[in-house]
N, C-alpha and C positions, 0 to 999 in steps of 0.2 A: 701538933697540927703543922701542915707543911701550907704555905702561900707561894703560889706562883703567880710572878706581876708580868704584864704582855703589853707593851704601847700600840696600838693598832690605831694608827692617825691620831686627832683627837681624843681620842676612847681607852681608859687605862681599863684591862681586865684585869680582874683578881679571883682567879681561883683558888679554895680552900677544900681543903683536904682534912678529913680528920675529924676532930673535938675543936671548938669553939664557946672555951669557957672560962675561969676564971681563972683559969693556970697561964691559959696563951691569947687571951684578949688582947694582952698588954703589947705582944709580940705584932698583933695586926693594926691596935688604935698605932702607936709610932711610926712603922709605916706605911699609915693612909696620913697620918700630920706631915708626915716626909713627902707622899706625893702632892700633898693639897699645898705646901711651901714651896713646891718646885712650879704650880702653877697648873698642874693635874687639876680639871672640875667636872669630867666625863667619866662616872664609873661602873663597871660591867661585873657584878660579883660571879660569878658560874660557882654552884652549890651542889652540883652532880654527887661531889664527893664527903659533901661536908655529912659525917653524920651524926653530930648533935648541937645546939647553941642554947646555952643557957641564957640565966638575965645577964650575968655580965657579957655573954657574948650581942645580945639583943643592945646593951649599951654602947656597943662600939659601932653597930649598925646607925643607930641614933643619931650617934658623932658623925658619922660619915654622911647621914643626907642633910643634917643642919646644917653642916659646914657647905658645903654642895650649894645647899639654894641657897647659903647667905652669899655667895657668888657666882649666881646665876649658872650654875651645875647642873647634874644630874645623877640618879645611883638608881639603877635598875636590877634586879637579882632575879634569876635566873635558874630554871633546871633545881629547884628543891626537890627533893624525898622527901615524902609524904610525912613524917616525922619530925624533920625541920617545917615543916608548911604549916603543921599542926600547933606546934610552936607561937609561931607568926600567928595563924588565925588566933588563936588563946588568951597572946598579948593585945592582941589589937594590933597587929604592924601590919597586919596586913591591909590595913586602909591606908596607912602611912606611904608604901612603897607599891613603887611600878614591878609586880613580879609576874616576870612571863614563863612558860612550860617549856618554851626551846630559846636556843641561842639564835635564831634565825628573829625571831619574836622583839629579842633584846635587842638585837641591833638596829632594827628597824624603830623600834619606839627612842634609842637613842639618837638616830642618826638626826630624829625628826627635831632633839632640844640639842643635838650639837652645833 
């Protein structure tokens, strides 16, 4: 899985690429602990590319919007494939999480709790 991190003002994006499972979880929960330490609590996943997330990957998702609203944050995701959505609906995360169909969508629902 590849992550690419992007600071845009307030707003940390993280796009993922690939498989999101229980091989390279580990590679993404570290760091989002690295940016939520650094004082990051805006975050913008873009999913365009991700295409799978298991339960371990849905557990790093978890971690990232607990931590978020325990300090008045936010975690917005963004642009899934219907396969990852499917996922989400499945688990139930999708009541959980703000997911919007464009990045145009994300930003605006972020800008509104940055």
């Amino acid at each position: 899985m590849d992550i690419h991190i992007e600071q845009k003002n307030l707003i940390t994006v993280i796009a993922l690429e690939g498989r999101l499972d229980g091989v390279t979880m580990q590679q993404l929960e570290q760091q989002l602990l690295q940016l939520l330490e650094q004082g990051n609590k805006h975050f913008l996943f873009q999913l365009e590319k991700l295409d799978y997330i298991s339960s371990a990957g849905l557990r790093v998702m978890l971690l990232a919007i607990k931590r978020t609203k325990a300090i008045q944050g936010s975690v917005v995701l963004a642009m899934m494939q219907s396969n990852v959505k499917d996922i989400f609906d499945l688990s139930g995360f999708s009541s959980i999480f703000t997911i919007c169909n464009t990045e145009e969508e994300a930003w605006a629902s972020l800008q509104a709790n940055a």
